[in-house]
C-alpha angles and dihedrals in degrees: 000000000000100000111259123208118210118200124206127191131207112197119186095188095082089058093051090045096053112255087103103038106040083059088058099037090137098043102045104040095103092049096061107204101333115125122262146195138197111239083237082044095061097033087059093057102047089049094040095054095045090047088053089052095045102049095021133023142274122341131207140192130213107194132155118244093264095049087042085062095045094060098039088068089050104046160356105282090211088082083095112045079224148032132186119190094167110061095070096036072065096052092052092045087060113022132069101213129153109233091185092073103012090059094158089037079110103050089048082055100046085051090056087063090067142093122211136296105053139109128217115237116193113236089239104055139074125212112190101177133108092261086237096122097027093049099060140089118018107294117004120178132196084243142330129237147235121243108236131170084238108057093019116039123203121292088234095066082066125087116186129200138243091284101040128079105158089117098052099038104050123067089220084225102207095230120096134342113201118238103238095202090098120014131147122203131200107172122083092203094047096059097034088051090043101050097046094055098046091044089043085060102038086051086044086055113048099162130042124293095219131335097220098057087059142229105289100043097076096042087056092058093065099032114038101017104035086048085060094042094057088040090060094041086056094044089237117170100225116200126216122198088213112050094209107074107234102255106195093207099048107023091167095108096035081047095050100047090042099040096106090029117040125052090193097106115078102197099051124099119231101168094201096339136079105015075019126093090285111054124112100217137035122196122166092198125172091333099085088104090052086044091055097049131089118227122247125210145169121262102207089193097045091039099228150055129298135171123244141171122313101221099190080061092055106040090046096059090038095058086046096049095048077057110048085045087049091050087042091062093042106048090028087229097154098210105105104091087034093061091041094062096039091053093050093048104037121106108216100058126093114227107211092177097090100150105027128154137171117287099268096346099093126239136330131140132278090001097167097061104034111034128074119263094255126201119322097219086075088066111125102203131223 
């Protein structure tokens, strides 16, 4: 198989803007306006990036100066074979876009920059597989989407300027939206068609469209559904690695098919699999916000609440340690008790994992970076 680059892009301006931060309000008050990551964000990365290299091909990163420096105090930047801080310091020099509720507005822009075949990896998600299946056709994604009120509002809450005719061109069929997190393209015409007119219509609407529909529906318009409605006008086959599209109201299907492949569904139970060791894809979704909590439950002797473990978080950064230390020894990168320590030390990331233990060893601190991996068959499962 032809050698397939996957680019990921790591935008800060969404963090200063708002998006980010207003979904870690409580666990980033005492850090103002620096950048911060969660200890399982920036695991997934790393591994993601070094699975990618090792079944796949090259991998690249588009980043902003401040997120350039960020990074720099976390890692070796050498995990990508290349990095690029200035293409989207370009984008926010001339474009008026706002990140707040564009928040994928830069990594539209950094896969403009492109030239076909790649495939665009979020930054927050961890595909483990051959490519064979993902690396083929025109434009393949990981799975497509209902279209649901919920997560897509109606064509007619949105207004376009002068420039922009997305609205008024496309027949918003209400099939399918493809889910953008992990998507490979293979036609010229098809991105450079796609990013101008996402990027025509984000420049055109500068403010938000309206506060009560949230701040991910409009961003899903120009990225996920737009994407579906070019592909059909181009009578573009598009591919989907799970055949049942993901249905936000009603998950059981999506749940059922992914349920030994797929760790992006936090209340399911995989006991090993899946988010497990085994799985072929991570992606920490829209649960980043469950993943950071702690769990409260009630104690009945002691009469009242108390927090305890979040085992999807550790199992979760357990399962992405055992593989970042089995990819170390493979590849002989080197990197694995680097980037532990760095992780633990390091300032500016957030370590979820307050009350953490070994898998089935009780408790002790900082397990996660100080103790060995133990024995997997102690792994509780999500």
């Amino acid at each position: 198989m032809e050698k397939t680059k996957a680019i990921y892009t790591y935008s800060t301006k969404t963090y200063e803007e708002g998006f980010i931060k207003d979904r870690y309000t409580q666990r980033t008050k005492e850090n103002g306006d620096e950048v911060v990551m969660d200890d399982y964000e920036i695991l997934t990365l790393v591994t993601s990036s070094f699975y990618w290299k090792k079944n796949i091909g090259p991998t690249k990163l588009y980043t902003d100066k401040k997120g350039l420096e960020f990074l720099k105090g976390l890692i070796d930047l050498g995990v990508w074979d290349e990095v690029d801080s200035e293409t989207l310091e370009e984008f926010y020099k001339n474009k008026n876009v706002n990140h707040r509720q564009f928040f994928a507005a830069s990594k539209l822009y950094a896969i403009s920059n492109e030239q076909t075949p790649f495939c665009s990896v979020d930054i927050d998600l961890l595909y483990r597989g051959n490519g064979k299946k993902l690396c083929k056709g025109e434009l393949t994604t990981l799975h497509l989407e209902k279209i649901t009120k919920s997560a897509y509002p109606t064509i007619k809450k949105f207004k376009e300027g002068d420039k922009s005719n997305i609205l008024k061109k496309y027949k918003w069929r209400k099939k399918t939206a493809i889910n953008c997190g992990l998507i490979y393209f293979n036609n010229q015409e098809l991105v450079d068609r796609y990013v101008k007119e996402s990027l025509d219509f984000m420049c055109e609407n500068p403010t938000p469209f309206d506060e009560n529909d949230g701040k991910a529906t409009i961003m899903t318009l120009v990225e996920q559904r737009l994407l579906g409605e070019i592909a059909n006008n181009m009578k573009i086959k598009v591919k989907s690695l799970v055949k049942s599209p993901f249905n936000n109201e009603q998950p059981l299907d999506f749940i059922n098919e992914t349920y030994h492949t797929l760790g992006i569904v936090a209340e399911n139970r995989f006991n090993g699999q899946g988010v497990g060791l085994n799985g072929e894809v991570i992606h920490l979704w829209g649960h980043k916000g469950f993943l950071s909590s702690d769990l409260k439950v009630w104690d009945s002797i002691l009469g009242g609440m108390k927090s305890e473990e979040n085992e999807n978080r550790l199992f979760l950064i357990f399962n992405l340690k055992t593989s970042l230390k089995s990819l170390d020894d493979e590849l002989d990168l080197n990197i694995y008790d680097k980037i532990m320590d760095v992780i633990s030390n390091n300032e500016n990331m957030i370590k979820c994992s307050t009350f953490s233990r070994p898998l089935g060893l009780g408790p002790k601190e900082n397990v996660y970076y100080d103790s060995e991996l133990g024995s997997t068959d102690k792994i509780f499962g999500l």
